[in-house]
DRENTORPA-301660 format. One record per residue (C-alpha): x, y, z. Coordinates in steps of 0.001 Angstrom, whole numbers, plus 524288, in hexadecimal, padded with zeros to 5 digits. Each point is the difference from the previous one (the first is absolute). Layout:
BEGIN
XYZ
...
END
This chain:
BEGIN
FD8357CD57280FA
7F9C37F5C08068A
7FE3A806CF80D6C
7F93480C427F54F
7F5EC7F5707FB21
7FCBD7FA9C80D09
7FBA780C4C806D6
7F8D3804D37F264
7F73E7F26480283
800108027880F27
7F8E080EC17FE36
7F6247F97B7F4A0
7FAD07F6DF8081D
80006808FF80E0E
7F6C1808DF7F50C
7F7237F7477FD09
7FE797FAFE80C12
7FC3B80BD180535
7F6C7805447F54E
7F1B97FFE880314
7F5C07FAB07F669
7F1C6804727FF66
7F6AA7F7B97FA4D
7F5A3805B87F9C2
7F238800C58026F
7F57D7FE777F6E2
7F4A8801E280776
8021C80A2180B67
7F4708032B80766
7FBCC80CAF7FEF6
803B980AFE80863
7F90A807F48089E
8013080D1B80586
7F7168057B80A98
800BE80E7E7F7F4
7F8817FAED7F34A
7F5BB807377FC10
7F5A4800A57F4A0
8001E80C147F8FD
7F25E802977F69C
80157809AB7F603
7F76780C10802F9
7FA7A809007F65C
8077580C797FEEB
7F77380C197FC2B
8051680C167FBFE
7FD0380CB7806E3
802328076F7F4CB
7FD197F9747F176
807BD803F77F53B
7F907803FB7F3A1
807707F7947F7BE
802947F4C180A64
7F5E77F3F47FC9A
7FED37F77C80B51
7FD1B7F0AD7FDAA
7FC0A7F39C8081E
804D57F2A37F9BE
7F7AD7F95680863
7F3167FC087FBB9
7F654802E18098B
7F37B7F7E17FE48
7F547808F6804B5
8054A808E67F4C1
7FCED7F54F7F502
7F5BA800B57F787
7FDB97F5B67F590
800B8802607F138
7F2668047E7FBC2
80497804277F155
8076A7F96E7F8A4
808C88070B7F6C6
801E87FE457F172
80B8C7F8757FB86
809C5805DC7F8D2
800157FC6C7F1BF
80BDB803A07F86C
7FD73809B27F286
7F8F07FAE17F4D4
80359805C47F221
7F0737F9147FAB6
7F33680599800B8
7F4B87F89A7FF3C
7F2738037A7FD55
7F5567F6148031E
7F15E805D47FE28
7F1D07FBAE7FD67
7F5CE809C57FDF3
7EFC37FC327FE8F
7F7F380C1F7FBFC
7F0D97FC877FF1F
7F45680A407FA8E
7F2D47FB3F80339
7F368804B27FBAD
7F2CF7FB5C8053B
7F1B2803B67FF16
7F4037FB9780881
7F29A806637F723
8083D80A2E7FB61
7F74180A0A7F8D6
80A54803F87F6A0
802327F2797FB7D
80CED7F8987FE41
808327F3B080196
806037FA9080CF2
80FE67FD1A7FB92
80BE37FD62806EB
80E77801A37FC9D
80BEB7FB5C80399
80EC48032F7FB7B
80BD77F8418059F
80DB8804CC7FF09
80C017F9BA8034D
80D2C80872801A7
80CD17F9AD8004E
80D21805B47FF41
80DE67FC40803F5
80AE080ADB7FC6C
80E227FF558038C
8092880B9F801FA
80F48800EA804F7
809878088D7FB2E
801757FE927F110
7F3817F5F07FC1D
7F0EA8027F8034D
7F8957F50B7F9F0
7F0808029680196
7F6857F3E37FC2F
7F19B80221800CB
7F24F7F7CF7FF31
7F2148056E7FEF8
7F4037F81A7FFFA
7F458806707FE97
7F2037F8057FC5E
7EFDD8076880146
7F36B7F9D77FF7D
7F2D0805D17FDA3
7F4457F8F6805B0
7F23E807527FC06
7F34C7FA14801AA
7F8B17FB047F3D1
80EA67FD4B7F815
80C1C7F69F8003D
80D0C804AF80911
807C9807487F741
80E4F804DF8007D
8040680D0C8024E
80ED98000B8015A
80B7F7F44E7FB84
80BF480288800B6
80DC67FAE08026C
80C1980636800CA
80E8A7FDC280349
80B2C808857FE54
80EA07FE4280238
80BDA8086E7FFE6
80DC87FF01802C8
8066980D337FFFE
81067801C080320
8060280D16802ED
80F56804567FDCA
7FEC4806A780C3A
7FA3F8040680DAD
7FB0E80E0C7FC45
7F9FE7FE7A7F2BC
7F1957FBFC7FFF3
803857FD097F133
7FE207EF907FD33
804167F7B17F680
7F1657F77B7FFAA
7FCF77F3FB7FA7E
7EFAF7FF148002A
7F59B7F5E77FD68
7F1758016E80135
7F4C07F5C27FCA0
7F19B802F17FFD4
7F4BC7F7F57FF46
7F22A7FBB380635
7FB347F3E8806BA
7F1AD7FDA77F8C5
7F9638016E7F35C
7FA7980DF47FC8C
7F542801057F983
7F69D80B097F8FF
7F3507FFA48087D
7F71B7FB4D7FE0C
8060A7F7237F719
804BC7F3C280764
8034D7F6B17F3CC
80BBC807757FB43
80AAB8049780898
807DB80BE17FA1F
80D097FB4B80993
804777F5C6808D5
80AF97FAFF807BE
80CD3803497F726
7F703806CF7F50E
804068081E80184
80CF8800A9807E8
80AC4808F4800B6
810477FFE980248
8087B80AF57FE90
80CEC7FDB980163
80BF980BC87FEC1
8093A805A8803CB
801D880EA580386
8034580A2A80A47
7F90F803A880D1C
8004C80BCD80A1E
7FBD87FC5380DD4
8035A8087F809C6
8020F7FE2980E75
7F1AF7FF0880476
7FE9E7F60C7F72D
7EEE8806EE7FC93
80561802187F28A
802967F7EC7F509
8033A804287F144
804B87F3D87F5BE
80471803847F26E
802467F69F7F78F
804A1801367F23F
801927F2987FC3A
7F2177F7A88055E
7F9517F4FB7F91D
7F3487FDE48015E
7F9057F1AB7FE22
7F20A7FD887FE4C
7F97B7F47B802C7
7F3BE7FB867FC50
8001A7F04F8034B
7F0367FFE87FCC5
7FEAF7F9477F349
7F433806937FD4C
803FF80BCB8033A
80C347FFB87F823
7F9977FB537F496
7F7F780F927FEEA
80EF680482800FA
7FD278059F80D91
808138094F80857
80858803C37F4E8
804347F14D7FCD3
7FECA7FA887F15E
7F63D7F7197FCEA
8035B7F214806B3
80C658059680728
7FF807FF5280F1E
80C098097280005
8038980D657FB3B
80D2E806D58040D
803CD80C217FFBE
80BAA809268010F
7FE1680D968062C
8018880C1780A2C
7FB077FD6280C6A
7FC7D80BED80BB2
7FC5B7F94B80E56
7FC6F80A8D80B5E
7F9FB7FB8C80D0E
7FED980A0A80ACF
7F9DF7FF3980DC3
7FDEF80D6C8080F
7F708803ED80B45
7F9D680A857F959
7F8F48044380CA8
7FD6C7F91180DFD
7FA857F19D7FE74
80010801447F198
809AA7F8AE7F786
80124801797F1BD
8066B7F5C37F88A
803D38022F7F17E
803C87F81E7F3C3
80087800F47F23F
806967F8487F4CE
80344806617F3A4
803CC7F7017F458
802A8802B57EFE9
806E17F38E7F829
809AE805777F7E1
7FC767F7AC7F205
7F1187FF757FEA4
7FAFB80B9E8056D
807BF80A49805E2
7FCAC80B3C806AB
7F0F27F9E680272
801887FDF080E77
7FB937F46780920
7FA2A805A480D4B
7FD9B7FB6680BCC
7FE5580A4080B34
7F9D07FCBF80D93
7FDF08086980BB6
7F9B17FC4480CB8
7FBE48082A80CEF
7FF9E7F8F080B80
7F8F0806B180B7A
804657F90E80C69
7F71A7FF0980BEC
8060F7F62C808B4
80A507F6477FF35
7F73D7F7A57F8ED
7F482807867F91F
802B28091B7F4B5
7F8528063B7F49F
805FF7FEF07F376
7FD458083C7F355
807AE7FD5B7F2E5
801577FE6E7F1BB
804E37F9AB7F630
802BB804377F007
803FE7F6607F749
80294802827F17A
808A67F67D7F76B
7FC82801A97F134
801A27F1637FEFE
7F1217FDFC805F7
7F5F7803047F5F5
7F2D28039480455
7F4377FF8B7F6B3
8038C7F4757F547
7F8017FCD47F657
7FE2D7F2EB7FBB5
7F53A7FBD17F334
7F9A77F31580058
80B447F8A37FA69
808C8802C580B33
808D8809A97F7E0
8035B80DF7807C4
7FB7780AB27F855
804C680AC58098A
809C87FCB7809DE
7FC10809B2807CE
804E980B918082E
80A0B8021C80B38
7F8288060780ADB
80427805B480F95
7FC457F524808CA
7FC0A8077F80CE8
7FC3E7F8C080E79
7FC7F807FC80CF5
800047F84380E38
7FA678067F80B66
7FCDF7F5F480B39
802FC7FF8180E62
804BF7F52980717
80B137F94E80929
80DFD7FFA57FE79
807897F4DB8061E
80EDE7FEFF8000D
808037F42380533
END
């Protein structure tokens, strides 16, 4: 056993002794061999190109560069809004320098503002709407005098059950007014209307078809009241615009008909179309408010136009030839009459 041990220990150590250890070597020079070469890439042309083969360099060559001389449009991700920002200045001038045929030097000016914002994904279109629109007639030998006043701003919210129909469920409110006194010329003392005398709201609810191009627009509403307002204390006290006799308000509860439509009814010429038709259910129905407008506009350029149009009013609420004895007491009310206005002008268009 021992003599077993002893040589085990004896052939260890004889191994170890004769192993060989390499240490090793961080930084070893480099090597070098006399048959190193440098090899550059040449460009390989094809004898015969493919049709379909597309052949491409990676490398940008710098005689090939050209700097950026237009600079593309960023790309702006879909909005479901349209806006509509416009101003608009016709002017009509007349002037006369020992004129034979006699006759007055005048100038006019009408200012419109257009402002719209509508909304439309899926199932709800919501379509809100502002116009401004204020004339001026300057004629030699007379004070300025106004030719058109008017403010008006509409709102509807409109839901559909589905993708297809063009059917709404609409909820709409309009408001009309003007900015100045009116007055019966030449009468200057006595203003027939003002600011909020008199002003209008209707507010309803109803159905609406729009389809797809979105040029067409029909409202019926068989549930809309309609306030008056006449805030002019004068005013109210002759029972004005319908209201009684000291009231600033009158409501009432009727059927209302909206239509707006906009076609290019030949090259450059736009129509544009609108008409109200309104009947209150309690005091008077079946005598119907109107209000119909219809406007040409005759484009040039980007920014000059000619514009023809006009507009019929006729609300049996406005009574035209009252008469009044000395004491102040109305004999004769007066009449109902067609209130008719006719624009023809040309001037610039300007939309931002």
């Amino acid at each position: 056993m021992r003599i077993t041990c002893f040589l085990i220990l004896f052939l260890t150590v004889s191994f170890s002794a004769s192993a060989q250890i390499t240490r090793l070597k961080v930084f070893e020079p480099d090597s070098v061999n006399a048959g190193f070469k440098i090899v550059r890439i040449k460009d390989v042309k094809l004898k015969y190109l493919p049709r379909s083969a597309k052949l491409t360099d990676p490398r940008a060559v710098l005689n090939r560069v050209k700097p950026l001389r237009k600079w593309y449009k960023r790309f702006e991700p879909t909005s479901f809004w349209k806006k509509v920002n416009q101003f608009g200045l016709n002017i009509n001038e007349v002037s006369f320098v020992n004129w034979n045929a006699g006759g007055d030097n005048s100038v006019s000016a009408l200012a419109s503002f257009n402002f719209a914002r509508n909304y439309k994904f899926r199932y709800l279109n919501w379509n809100n709407e502002a116009q401004l629109r204020y004339g001026l007639n300057a004629q030699e030998g007379r004070k300025l005098r106004k030719t058109d006043d008017q403010i008006r701003l509409s709102s509807t919210i409109s839901f559909r059950k589905d993708t297809i129909t063009s059917w709404y469920y609409s909820v709409k409110a309009n408001f009309n007014t003007q900015f100045s006194n009116g007055f019966k010329y030449p009468d200057r003392d006595n203003p027939i209307s003002r600011f909020m005398s008199p002003g209008y709201l209707y507010i309803g609810m109803g159905t609406s078809y729009i389809p797809a191009n979105d040029k067409f627009n029909l409202y019926i509403s068989p549930a809309t009241m309609k306030s008056t307002f006449v805030m002019d204390e004068a005013l109210s006290n002759q029972g004005a615009f319908g209201v009684d006799k000291g009231e600033n308000v009158f409501l009432e509860l009727g059927f209302l008909i909206t239509n707006t439509w906009e076609k290019e009814v030949m090259k450059n010429v736009l129509m544009n179309h609108r008409i109200n038709l309104y009947t209150d259910y309690v005091r008077s129905f079946g005598n119907i408010d109107v209000d119909w407008e219809v406007n040409f506009n005759l484009k040039v350029n980007d920014h000059i136009n000619a514009s023809i149009g006009t507009h019929l009013i006729f609300d049996n609420d406005i009574k035209f030839d009252e008469v009044v004895d000395d004491e102040g007491n109305v004999i004769d009310p007066g009449i109902s009459r067609i209130q008719f206005k006719q624009l023809l002008g040309l001037g610039i268009i300007y939309n931002f």
